[in-house]
C-alpha positions in Angstrom: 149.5 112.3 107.8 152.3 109.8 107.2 154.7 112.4 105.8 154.0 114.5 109.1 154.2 111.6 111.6 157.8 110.8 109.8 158.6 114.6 110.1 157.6 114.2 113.6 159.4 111.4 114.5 162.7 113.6 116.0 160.4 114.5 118.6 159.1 112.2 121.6 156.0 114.4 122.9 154.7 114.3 119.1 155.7 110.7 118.4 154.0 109.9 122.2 150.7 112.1 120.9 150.9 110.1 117.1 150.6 106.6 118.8 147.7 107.6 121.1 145.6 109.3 119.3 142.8 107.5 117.6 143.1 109.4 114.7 146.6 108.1 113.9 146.7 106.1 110.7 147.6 102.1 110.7 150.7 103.0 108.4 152.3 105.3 111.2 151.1 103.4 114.2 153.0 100.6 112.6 156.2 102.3 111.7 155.9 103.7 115.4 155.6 100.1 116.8 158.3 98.7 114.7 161.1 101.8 115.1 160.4 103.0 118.9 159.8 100.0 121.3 159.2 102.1 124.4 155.9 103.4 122.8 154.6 99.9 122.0 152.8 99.8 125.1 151.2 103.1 124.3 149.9 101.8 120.6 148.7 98.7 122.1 146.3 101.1 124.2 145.3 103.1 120.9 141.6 102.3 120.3 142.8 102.2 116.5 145.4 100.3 116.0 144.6 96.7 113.9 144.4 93.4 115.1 147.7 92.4 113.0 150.0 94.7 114.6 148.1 93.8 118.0 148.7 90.3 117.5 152.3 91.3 116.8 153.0 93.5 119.7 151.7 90.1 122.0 154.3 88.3 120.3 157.2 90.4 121.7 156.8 89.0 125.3 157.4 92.6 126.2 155.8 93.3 129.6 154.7 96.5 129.6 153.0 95.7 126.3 151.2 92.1 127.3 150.1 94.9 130.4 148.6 97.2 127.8 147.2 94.4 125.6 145.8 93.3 129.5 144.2 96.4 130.1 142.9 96.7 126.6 140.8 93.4 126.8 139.4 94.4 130.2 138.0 97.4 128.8 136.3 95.3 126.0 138.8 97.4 122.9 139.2 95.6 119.6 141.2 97.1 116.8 139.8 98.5 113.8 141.7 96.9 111.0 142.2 93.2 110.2 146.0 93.3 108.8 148.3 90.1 109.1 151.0 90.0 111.6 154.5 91.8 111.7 157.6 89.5 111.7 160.2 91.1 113.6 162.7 90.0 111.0 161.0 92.3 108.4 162.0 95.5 107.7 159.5 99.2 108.1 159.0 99.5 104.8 158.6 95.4 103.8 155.7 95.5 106.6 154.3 99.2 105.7 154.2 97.7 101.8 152.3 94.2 103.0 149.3 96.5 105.0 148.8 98.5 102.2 148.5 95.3 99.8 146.2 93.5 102.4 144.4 96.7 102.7 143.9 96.9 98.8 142.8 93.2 99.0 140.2 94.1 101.1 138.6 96.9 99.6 138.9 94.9 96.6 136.9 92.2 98.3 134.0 94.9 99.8 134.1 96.0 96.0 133.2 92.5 95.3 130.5 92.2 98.0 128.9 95.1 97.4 128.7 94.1 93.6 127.1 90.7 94.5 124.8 92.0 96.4 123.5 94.7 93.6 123.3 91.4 91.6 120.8 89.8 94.0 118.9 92.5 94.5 118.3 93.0 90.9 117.5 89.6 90.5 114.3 89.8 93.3 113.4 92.9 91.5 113.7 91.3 87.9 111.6 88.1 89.7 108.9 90.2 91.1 108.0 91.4 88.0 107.7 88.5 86.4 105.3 87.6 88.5 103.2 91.0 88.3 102.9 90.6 84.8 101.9 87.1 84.9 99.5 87.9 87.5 97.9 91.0 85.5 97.8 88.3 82.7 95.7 86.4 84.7 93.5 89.1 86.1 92.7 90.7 82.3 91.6 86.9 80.8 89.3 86.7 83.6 88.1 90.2 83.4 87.7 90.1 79.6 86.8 86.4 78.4 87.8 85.8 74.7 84.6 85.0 73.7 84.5 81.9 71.1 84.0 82.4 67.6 80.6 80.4 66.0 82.1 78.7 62.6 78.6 78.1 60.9 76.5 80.4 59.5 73.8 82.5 60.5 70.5 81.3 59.1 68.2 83.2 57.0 66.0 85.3 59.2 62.8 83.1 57.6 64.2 80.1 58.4 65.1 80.9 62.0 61.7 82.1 62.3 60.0 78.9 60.9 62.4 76.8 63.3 62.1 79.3 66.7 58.3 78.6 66.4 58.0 75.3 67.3 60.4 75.8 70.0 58.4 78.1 71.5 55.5 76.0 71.7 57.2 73.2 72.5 58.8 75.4 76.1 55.1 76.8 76.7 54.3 73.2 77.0 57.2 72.0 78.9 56.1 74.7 81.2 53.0 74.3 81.5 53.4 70.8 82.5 56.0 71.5 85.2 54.0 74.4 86.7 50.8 71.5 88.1 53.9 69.5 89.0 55.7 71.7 91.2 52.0 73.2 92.7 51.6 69.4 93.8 54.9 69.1 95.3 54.3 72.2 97.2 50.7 71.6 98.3 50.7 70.5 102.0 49.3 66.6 102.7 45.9 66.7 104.7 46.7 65.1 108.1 43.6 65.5 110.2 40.6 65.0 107.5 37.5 65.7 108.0 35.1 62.6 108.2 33.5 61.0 104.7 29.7 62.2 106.0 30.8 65.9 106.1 28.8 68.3 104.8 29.7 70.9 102.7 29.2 74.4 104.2 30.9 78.1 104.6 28.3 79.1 107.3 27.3 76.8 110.0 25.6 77.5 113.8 24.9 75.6 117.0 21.8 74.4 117.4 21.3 76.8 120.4 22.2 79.6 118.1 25.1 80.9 120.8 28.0 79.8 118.3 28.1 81.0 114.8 30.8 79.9 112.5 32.5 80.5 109.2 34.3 78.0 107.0 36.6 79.8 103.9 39.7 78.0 102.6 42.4 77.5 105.2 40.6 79.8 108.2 37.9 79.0 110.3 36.6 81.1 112.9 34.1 80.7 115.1 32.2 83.4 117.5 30.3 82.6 120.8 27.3 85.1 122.0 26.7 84.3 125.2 29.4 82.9 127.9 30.2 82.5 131.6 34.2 82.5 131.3 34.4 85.6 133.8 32.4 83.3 136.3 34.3 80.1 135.2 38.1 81.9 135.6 38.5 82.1 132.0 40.4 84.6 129.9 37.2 87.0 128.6 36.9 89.8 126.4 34.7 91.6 129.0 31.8 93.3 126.7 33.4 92.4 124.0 32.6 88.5 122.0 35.6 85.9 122.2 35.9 84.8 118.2 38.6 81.7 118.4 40.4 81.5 114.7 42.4 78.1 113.2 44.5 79.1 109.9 47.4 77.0 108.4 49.8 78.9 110.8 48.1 78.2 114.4 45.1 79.0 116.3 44.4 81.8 118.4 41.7 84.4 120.3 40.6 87.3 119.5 38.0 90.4 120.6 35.5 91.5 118.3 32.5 94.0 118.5 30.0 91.7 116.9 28.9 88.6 115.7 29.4 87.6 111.7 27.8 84.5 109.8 24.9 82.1 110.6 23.9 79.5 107.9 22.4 76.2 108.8 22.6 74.4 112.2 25.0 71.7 112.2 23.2 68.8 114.4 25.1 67.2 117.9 27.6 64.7 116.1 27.2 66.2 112.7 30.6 66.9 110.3 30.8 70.7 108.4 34.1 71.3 105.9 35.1 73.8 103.1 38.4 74.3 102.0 41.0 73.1 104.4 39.1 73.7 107.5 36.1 71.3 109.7 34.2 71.7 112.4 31.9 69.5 114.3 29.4 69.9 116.4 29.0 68.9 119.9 26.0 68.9 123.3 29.2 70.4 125.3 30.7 72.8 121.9 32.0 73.3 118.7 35.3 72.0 117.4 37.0 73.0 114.5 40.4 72.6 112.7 42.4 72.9 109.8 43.0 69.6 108.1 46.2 70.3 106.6 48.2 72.1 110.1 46.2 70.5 113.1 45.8 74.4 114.2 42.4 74.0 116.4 40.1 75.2 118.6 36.7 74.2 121.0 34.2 76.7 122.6 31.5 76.1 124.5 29.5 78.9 127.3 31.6 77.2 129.5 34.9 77.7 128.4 37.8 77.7 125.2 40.9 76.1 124.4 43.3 75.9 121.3 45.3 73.3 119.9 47.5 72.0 117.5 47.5 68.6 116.6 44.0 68.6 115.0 40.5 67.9 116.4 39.8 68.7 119.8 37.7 65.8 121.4 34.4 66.3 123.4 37.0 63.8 126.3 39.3 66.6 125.7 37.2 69.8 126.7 38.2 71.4 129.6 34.7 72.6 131.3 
């Protein structure tokens, strides 16, 4: 390009078309600036000349070129290249000579950069897989426990027998004592006992015979033949018997076909308990609870109620 913008240089048109087009190389647009002064103005306008020769061209006080330089900045143009600036004193091929060093420089110093930057990379990679391998360290110890090594002997299999025996028997027992322990630490206080005069009983009845009830463990339930809760407003089970039921979980009513149980009449005033559960036995019903909950219950032909916080009072009856 240089040797054809030189051979070109005997003709205005193609030294005009060299310093405007953008493809023109810094060398020629240079030589161009330096040898024809009334094409400065037109490579101040090139798009590629370099800020050096730019900054050297503004230095002329030439005013068609500060115009171009003008123009240039309006439309927001910067040169490409970075070179120093010309002195006027210096000859073509003195400044020619200098771009080329500066431009060596600086492809020296991207040579440089590019080179540091390889470096740092490869230091983050090498740094990362430190840290992999550290962490797969890690990751295998905990997977695959060294397990420690026992430094005494293994006994003889008669001895270990002799000494495993008593061992044994001496766990059984250590169990056997904790297992009364831990059934008394789970067993649920009585709250609402039954008085000292109860009698024991699974079976009991009203001395009218209407109420029948049955004591076992933690449930009682008691069923009532006869009643007048349709007259009275009360919840009924129509042809069906009302059979009221206390457990360790609540009280409640139920429906049933027929009438279970009997046993002895429990007197007006009179106690009955078995298990967890009491009744007693009242001129206006029978009331009966679970000592250990407070789940309860009172029926009477009159009426039935549930409760929770143990024996229902004859005050306490609703009919």
């Amino acid at each position: 390009m240089e040797a054809n913008a030189m051979n070109n240089q005997s003709d205005p048109r193609n030294l005009h078309q060299l310093a405007a087009d953008p493809g023109t190389d810094y060398e020629t647009l240079r030589d161009i600036a330096y040898r024809h002064p009334e094409l400065r103005a037109v490579v101040a306008q090139n798009p590629h000349t370099y800020s050096g020769l730019l900054e050297w061209l503004g230095s002329l006080g030439d005013p068609a070129v500060d115009q171009a330089l003008a123009q240039r900045r309006a439309y927001g143009q910067q040169g490409a290249g970075r070179f120093p600036p010309v002195s006027q004193a210096a000859s073509g091929t003195a400044a020619l000579d200098q771009a080329s060093r500066q431009q060596g420089n600086r492809s020296g110093e991207s040579d440089g950069s590019s080179q540091s930057r390889v470096g740092l990379v490869l230091g983050i990679l090498i740094a990362i897989a430190l840290v992999l391998v550290v962490i797969s360290i890690v990751v295998f110890k905990g997977i695959f426990p060294s397990r420690p090594v026992d430094p005494s002997p293994a006994p003889a299999p008669q001895s270990s027998a002799q000494s495993t025996e008593p061992e044994s028997t001496g766990a059984a027992e250590e169990q056997s004592e904790a297992e009364p322990e831990q059934a008394q630490s789970d067993e649920q206080p009585i709250v609402y006992p039954a008085p000292a005069g109860a009698v024991q009983a699974g079976e009991i009845m009203a001395p009218s015979g209407n109420i029948a009830c049955t004591l076992s463990d933690e449930t009682v339930s008691c069923v009532i033949v006869d009643d007048d809760y349709a007259a009275a407003g009360v919840e009924s089970c129509g042809d069906r018997l009302t059979n009221l039921v206390a457990t360790a979980e609540g009280a409640s009513r139920e429906c049933v076909e027929s009438a279970q149980g009997g046993g002895q009449a429990l007197e007006y005033g009179k106690f009955a308990t078995s298990g967890d559960v009491a009744c007693q036995s009242t001129q206006n019903g029978m009331s009966c609870w679970n000592v250990k909950s407070g789940a309860s219950f009172a029926l009477a032909r009159q009426g039935w109620m549930v409760g929770e916080q143990g024996p229902i009072g004859e005050d306490q009856f609703r009919w």
